[in-house]
N, C-alpha and C positions, 0 to 999 in steps of 0.2 A: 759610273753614273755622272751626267752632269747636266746640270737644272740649271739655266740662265734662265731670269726672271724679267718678266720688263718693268720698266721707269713705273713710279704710282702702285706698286704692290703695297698693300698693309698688311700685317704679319697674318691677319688674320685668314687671309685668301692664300699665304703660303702654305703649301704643304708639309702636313711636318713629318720629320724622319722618321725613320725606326732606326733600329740598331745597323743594319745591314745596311742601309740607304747612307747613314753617316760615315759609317768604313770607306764605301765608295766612291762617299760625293765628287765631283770635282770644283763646285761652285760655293764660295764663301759667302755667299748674300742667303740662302736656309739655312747652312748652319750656326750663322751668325743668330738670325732669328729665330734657331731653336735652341742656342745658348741662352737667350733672351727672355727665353719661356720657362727654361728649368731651373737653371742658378746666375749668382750674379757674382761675376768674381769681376771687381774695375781694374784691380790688379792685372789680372790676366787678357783681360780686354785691353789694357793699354800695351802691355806686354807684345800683342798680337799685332798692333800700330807700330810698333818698333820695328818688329821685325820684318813686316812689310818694307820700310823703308831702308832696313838694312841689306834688304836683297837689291833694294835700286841704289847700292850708296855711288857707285861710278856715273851714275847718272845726274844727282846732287849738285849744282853748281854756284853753292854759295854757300861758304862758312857757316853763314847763321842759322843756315837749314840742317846744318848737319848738328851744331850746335843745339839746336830744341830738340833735336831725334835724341840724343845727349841725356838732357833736360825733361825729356820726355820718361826715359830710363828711370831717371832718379825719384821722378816723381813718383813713377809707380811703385819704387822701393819704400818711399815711406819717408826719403831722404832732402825732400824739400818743403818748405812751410806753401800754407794756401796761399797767403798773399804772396812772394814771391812766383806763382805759378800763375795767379791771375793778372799780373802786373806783366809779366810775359807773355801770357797768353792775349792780351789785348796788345801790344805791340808790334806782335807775331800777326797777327790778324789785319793788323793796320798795315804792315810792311806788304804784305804778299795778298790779300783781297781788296786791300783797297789804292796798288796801283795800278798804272795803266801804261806799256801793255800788261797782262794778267801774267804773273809770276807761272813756270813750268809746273807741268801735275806734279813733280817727283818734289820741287820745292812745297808745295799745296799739301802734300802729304806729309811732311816735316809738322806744319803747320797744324794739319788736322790732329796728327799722335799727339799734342802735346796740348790741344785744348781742353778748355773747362769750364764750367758751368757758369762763368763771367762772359761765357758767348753763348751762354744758352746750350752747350753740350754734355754729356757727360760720357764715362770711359767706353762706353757701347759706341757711340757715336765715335767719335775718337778710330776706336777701331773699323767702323761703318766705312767711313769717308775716308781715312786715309788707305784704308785698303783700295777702295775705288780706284784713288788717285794713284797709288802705285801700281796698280792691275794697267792701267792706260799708258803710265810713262814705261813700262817695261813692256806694252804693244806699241812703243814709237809715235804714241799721240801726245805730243809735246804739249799741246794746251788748248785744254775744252772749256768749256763754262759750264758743264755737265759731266764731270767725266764719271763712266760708268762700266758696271762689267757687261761685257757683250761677248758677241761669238769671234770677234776678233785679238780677245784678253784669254784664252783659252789656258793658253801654257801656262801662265804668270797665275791666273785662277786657281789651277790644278795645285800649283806650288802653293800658296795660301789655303788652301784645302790640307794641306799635307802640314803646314805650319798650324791652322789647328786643333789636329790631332793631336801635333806634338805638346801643346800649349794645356790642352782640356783634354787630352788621353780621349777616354770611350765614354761618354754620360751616361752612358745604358749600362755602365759596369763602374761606380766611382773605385777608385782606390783605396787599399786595405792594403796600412804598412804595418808589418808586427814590430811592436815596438823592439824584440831581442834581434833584427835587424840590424839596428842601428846603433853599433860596435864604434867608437873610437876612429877605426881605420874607414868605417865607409861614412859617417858625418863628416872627416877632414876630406876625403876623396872627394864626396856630393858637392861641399863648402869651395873648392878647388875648380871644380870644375865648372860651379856656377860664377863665384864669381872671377873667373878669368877666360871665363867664354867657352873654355878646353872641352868643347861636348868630344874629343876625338877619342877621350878617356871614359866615355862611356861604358864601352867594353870592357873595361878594367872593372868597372862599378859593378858589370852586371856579375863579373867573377866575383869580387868581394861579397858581391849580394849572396851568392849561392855559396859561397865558403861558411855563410856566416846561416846558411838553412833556409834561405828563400828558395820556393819552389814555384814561386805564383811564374806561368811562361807569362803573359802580360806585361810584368815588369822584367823580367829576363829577354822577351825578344825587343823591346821598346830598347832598352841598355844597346842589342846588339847589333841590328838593324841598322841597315843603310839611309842612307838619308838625311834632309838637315835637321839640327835640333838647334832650335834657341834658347834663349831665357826664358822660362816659365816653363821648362819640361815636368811635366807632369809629373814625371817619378824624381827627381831631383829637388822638386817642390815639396811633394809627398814628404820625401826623405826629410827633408830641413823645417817643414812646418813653416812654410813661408807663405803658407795662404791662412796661417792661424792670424784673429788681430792681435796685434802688441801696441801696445801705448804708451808714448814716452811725454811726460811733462819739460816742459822749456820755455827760458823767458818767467821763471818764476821772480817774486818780486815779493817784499811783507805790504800788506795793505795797510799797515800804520806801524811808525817806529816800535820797535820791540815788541811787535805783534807776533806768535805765533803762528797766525794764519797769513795764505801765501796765495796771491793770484797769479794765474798761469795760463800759458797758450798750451795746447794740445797736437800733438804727432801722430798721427795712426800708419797702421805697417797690417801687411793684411790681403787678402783676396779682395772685401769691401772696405773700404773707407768712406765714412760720413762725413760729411759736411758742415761742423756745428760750428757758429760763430758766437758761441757763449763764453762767459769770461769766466775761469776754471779755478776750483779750490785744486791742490798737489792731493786729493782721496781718490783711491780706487780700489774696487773688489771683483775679485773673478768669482761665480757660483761654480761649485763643486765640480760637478761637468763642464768646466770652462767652457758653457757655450755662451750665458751671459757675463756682460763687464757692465759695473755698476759705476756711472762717474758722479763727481758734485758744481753744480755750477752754481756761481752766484747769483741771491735774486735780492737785489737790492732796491729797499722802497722809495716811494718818493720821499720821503721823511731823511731819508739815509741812515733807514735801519737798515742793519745785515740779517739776510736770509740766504736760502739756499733751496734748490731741486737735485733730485735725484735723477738722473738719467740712464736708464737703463739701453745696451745697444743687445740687438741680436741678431750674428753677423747671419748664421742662418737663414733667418727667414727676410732678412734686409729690415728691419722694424727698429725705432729709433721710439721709444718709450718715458714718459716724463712724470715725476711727482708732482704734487700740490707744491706752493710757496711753504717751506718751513723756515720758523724762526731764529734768529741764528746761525751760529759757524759752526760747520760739522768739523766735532772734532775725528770721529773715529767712523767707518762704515765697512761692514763683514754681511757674511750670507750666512743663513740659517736655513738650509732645505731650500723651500721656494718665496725667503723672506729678505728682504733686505733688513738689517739693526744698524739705526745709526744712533750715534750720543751727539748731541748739539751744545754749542757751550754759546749760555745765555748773556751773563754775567758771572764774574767769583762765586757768586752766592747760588747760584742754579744751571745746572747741567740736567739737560733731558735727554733720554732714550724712548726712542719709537722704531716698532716696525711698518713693513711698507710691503704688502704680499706683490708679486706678479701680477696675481688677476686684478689688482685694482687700479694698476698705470693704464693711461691713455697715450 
């Protein structure tokens, strides 16, 4: 099947798949828009920007384009700060849309993987645009001011079609990895071949997989099947937990001499990553079902008392949840069922404990 859509669709006049229509699709602009509709992995959205512009890399013709496709990678690892990516990203934009003549689609697309919400984009978009622009530089249209998929981008379509499958597997069937799986020898094998590109060791993976009692064919033909696989392979993702968030504190600092509390910037790693530009205590709690992460930001008054909020993330449903101003440095914050317990330190003389249910964040 293949649905080329024309210029001015809104998601909502697209048609949406089924199961069967995604297997076959050949056009990246529905099933982009029905990624859009069911989950939100920016991870794997940027991921899919990559690799778009990995299949036009001979086409590339300037370092610094290859360098943000690069850039672009890292970012969606988790392995670069926002400022860094937004200081790029508006320079990247300035370099290649705002010269004249118009920098080449395939550079455009360099440009598009690795934008971000400082241009008013985010990782959907990302993948949107730069797909476009590499679908056009790999049908030989060197430079549009629209470039778009058409019935001229066919082959190159098809191929991004097929990129992602490999990226988002089947939405109509997520993935289910048993954890006894995931033995020693097939986390270094997954670890290996992710990060050294080596998809050619697939097949090996899918042998360890069944050595070790996997039976699901899904992930045994995905393992052994022809074709390309990039970064974000679904079962290789699966495997490593690379679309779970992780959070890493950095740039911590004491907010006064021989203070024990500590202001910090924040790292996310993840399928979703948020975008908080809050100034961060070093607390965090995962709820039992690790599906929420509870963080503490500081909320400092005009007086320059110290307080604090609760920020609840839930990568699931994309919801980014906030407490009341509390008083105080959190010293310590845990899960109780569907409760957050934090203890606040006032003063020497007074330490308080309060909870904080789910249902009552905004």
């Amino acid at each position: 099947m293949t649905l080329i859509l024309p210029e001015g669709f809104v998601p909502e006049e697209i048609p949406r798949l089924t199961e069967a229509t995604w297997l076959e699709c050949g056009d990246p602009f529905p099933m982009l828009h029905h990624l859009a509709r069911t989950t939100w992995s920016g991870r794997k959205f940027r991921l899919f920007a990559v690799a778009c512009c990995r299949r036009i890399w001979h086409l590339i013709d300037a370092d610094y384009a290859r360098e943000a496709v690069d850039f672009a990678e890292r970012l969606a690892d988790g392995e670069a700060s926002e400022e860094e990516a937004h200081a790029r990203c508006q320079a990247m934009f300035a370099r290649v849309y705002g010269a004249e003549p118009k920098s080449s689609n395939a550079v455009c697309a360099c440009c598009d993987a690795s934008a971000t919400a400082v241009e008013g984009r985010n990782e959907w978009d990302a993948a949107f645009f730069a797909g476009k622009a590499a679908c056009a530089a790999a049908a030989g249209n060197y430079s549009d001011s629209i470039p778009r998929w058409n019935e001229s981008d066919l082959d190159e379509a098809r191929n991004q079609s097929d990129l992602l499958r490999c990226i988002f597997g089947n939405p109509f069937r997520p993935a289910v990895i048993n954890p006894q799986w995931s033995t020693s020898t097939v986390l270094n094998l997954a670890t290996a071949i992710y990060e050294e590109r080596a998809f050619d060791r697939l097949p090996i993976l899918g042998d360890a997989l069944e050595d070790v009692g996997c039976a699901d064919a899904h992930v045994l033909l995905h393992c052994r099947q022809g074709g390309e696989h990039v970064k974000g392979c679904w079962v290789v993702d699966s495997l490593l937990g690379n679309d779970e968030m992780n959070v890493r504190f950095v740039d911590c600092q004491e907010i006064g001499m021989g203070s024990p509390f500590r202001t910090c910037k924040i790292r996310f790693k993840g399928a979703w990553i948020p975008f908080l530009q809050e100034n961060w205590q070093d607390r965090m709690a995962q709820s039992q079902d690790r599906r929420y992460t509870a963080l503490v930001a500081w909320a400092i008054s005009r007086q320059n008392n110290p307080g604090f909020r609760v920020f609840v993330l839930d990568p699931k449903e994309g919801r980014i949840l906030r407490s009341k101003r509390i008083k105080g440095c959190c010293e310590s914050l845990t899960w109780d069922g569907d409760c957050i317990v934090y203890r606040a330190f006032r003063d020497p003389a007074r330490q308080d404990e309060g909870r904080i249910g789910l249902a009552t964040l905004g």
